[in-house]
C-alpha positions as CSV (number, residue, x, y, z in Angstrom):
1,X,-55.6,27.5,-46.3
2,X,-53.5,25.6,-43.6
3,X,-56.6,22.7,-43.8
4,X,-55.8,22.6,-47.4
5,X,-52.2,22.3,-47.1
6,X,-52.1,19.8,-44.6
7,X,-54.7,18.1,-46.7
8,X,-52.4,17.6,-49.6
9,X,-49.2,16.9,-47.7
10,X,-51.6,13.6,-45.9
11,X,-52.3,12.6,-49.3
12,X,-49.0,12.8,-51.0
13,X,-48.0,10.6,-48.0
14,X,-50.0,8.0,-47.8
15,X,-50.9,5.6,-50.4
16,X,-53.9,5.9,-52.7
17,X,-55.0,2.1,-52.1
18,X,-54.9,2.7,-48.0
19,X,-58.1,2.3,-46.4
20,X,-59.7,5.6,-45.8
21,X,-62.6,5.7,-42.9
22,X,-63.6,7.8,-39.8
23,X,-59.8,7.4,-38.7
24,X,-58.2,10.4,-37.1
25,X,-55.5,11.3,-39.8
26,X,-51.8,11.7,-38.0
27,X,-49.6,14.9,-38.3
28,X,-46.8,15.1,-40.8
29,X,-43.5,16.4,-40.0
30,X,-40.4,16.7,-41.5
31,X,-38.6,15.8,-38.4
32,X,-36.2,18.8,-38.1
33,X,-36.3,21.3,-35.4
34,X,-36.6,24.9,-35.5
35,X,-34.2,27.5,-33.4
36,X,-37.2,27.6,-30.9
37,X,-37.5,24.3,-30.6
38,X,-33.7,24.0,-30.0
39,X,-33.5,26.5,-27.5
40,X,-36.7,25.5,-25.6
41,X,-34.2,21.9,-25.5
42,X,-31.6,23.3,-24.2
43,X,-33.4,24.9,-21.2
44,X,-35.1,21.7,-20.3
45,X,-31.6,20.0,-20.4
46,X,-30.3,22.6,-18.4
47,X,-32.7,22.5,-15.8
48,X,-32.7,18.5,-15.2
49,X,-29.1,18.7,-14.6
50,X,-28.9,20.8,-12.1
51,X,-26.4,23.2,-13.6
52,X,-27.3,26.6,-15.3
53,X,-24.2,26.6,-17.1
54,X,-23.6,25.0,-20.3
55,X,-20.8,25.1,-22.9
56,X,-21.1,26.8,-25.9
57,X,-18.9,23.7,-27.9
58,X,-18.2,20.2,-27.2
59,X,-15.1,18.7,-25.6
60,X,-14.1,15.1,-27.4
61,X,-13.3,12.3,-25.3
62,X,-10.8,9.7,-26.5
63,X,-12.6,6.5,-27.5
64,X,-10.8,3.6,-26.9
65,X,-12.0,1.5,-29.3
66,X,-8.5,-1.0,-29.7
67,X,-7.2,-3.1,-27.3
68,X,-3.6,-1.5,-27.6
69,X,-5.4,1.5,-26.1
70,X,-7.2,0.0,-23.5
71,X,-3.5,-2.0,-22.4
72,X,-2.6,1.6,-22.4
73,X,-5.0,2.9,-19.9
74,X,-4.8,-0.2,-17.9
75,X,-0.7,0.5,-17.6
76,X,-1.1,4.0,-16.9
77,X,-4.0,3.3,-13.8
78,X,-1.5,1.2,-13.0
79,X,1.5,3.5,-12.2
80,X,-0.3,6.3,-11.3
81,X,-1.7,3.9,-8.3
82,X,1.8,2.4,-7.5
83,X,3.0,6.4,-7.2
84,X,0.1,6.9,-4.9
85,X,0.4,4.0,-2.5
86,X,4.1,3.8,-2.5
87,X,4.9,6.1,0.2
88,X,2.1,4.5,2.7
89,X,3.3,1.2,1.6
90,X,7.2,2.1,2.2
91,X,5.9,3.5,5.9
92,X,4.1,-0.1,6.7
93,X,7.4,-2.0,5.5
94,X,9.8,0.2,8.0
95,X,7.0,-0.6,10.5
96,X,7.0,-3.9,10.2
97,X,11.1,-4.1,10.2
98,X,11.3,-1.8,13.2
99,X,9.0,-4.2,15.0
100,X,11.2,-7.2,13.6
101,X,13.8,-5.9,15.1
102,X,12.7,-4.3,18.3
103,X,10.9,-8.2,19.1
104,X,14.6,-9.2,18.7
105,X,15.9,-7.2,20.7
106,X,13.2,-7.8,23.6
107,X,14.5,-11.3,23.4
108,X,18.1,-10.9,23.6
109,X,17.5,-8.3,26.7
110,X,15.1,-11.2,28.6
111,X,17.8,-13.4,27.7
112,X,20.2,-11.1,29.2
113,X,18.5,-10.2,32.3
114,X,17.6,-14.0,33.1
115,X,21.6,-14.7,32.3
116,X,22.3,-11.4,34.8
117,X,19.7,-13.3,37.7
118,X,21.2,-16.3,37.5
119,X,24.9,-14.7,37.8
120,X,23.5,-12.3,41.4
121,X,22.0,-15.3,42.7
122,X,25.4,-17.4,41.9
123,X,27.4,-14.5,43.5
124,X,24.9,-14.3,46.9
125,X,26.7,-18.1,47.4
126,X,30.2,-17.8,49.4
127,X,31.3,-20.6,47.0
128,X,30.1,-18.0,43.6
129,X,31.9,-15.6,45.5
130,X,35.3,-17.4,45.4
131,X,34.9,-18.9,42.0
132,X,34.5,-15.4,40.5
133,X,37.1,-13.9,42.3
134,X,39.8,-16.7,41.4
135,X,38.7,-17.1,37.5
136,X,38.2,-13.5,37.0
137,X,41.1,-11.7,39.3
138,X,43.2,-14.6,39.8
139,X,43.1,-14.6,43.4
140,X,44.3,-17.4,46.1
141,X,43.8,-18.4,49.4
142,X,46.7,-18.0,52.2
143,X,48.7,-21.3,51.7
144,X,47.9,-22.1,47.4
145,X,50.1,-20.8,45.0
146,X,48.4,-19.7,41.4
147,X,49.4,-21.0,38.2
148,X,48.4,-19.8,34.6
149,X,48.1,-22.7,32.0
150,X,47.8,-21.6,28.9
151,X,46.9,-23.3,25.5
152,X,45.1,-26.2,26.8
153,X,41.7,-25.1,25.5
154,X,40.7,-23.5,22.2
155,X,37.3,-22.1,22.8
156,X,37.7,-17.7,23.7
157,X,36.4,-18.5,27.3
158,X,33.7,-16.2,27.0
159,X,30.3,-17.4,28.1
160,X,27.3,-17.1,26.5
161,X,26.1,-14.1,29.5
162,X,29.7,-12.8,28.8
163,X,29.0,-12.1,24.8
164,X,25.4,-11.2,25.8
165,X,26.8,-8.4,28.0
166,X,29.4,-7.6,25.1
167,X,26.6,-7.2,22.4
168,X,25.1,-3.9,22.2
169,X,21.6,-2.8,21.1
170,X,23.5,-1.3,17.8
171,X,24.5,-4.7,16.9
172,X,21.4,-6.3,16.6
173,X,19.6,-6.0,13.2
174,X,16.3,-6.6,11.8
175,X,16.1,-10.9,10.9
176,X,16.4,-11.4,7.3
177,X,13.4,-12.7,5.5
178,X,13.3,-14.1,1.7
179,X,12.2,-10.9,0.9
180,X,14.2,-8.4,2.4
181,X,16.9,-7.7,0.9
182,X,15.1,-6.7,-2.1
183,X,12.5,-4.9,-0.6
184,X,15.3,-3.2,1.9
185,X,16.5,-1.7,-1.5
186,X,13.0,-0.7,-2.7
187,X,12.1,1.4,0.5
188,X,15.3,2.1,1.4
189,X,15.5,0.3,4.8
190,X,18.4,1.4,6.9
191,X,19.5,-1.8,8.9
């Protein structure tokens, strides 16, 4: 009965004029799949990924098919990555102007210190001696009398170890850049 079936299915599908011979005749299907066959997919699918767990429904991913919504995604990758590296970014900056600033600062002290060597070494000298007690405490020798002039010169007198020994470590600030003071506002940079 099933011969005869199949029999008559082959010959409503293939034409009358077709070559018949010793040729193996091919299956017919309808090419729909029964609940077995669906089920017995599903378990094959299941085990090739790895996971026994499966959804019972579907979840729909956006397709971004315009270019308005691919702008979109790009924009959004975008800020989310900005949020993510600013704080790293901000700590590098304040690195960077810390060590701006402490470089300076190691100058001005070597500056200071050669300035400060140069005045001990003046001072070991009877003649430094004599100089820095007449300009500084105004004093004289027995027999010379001291006079104050005043208005002759208009520089402050101070010397350049003098307003090194006057600046403090507060005073000295990070060097400006052509990008620092907007970058100063973005991290919030504390001179």
């Amino acid at each position: 009965m099933a011969k005869m079936k199949a029999d008559r299915l082959f010959a409503d599908a293939v034409p009358k004029d077709a070559p018949s011979g010793d040729e193996p005749r091919a299956a017919l299907y309808k090419g729909k799949m029964g609940s077995s066959h669906k089920k017995s997919s599903k378990m094959q699918a299941r085990e090739k990924s790895g996971s026994g767990f499966s959804l019972p429904f579907s979840i729909p991913l956006p397709k971004f098919d315009s270019k308005g919504s691919v702008a979109l995604l790009v924009c959004a990758c975008l800020v989310v990555s900005c949020l993510l590296l600013y704080d790293p970014v901000k700590h590098y900056y304040i690195a960077v102007r810390d060590q701006a600033r402490a470089e300076l600062e190691y100058e001005i002290a070597s500056t200071r210190n050669e300035a400060l060597r140069q005045d001990v070494a003046l001072l070991a000298t009877d003649g430094g001696m004599e100089e820095r007690a007449r300009q500084h405490y105004g004093w004289v020798k027995d027999g010379e009398n001291a006079v104050l002039v005043a208005g002759l010169s208009e520089d402050d007198g101070l010397t350049p170890a003098e307003v090194l020994r006057t600046t403090t470590m507060n005073d000295i600030h990070a060097p400006e850049t052509w990008y620092s003071p907007v970058l100063d506002k973005v991290f919030g940079y504390e001179r």
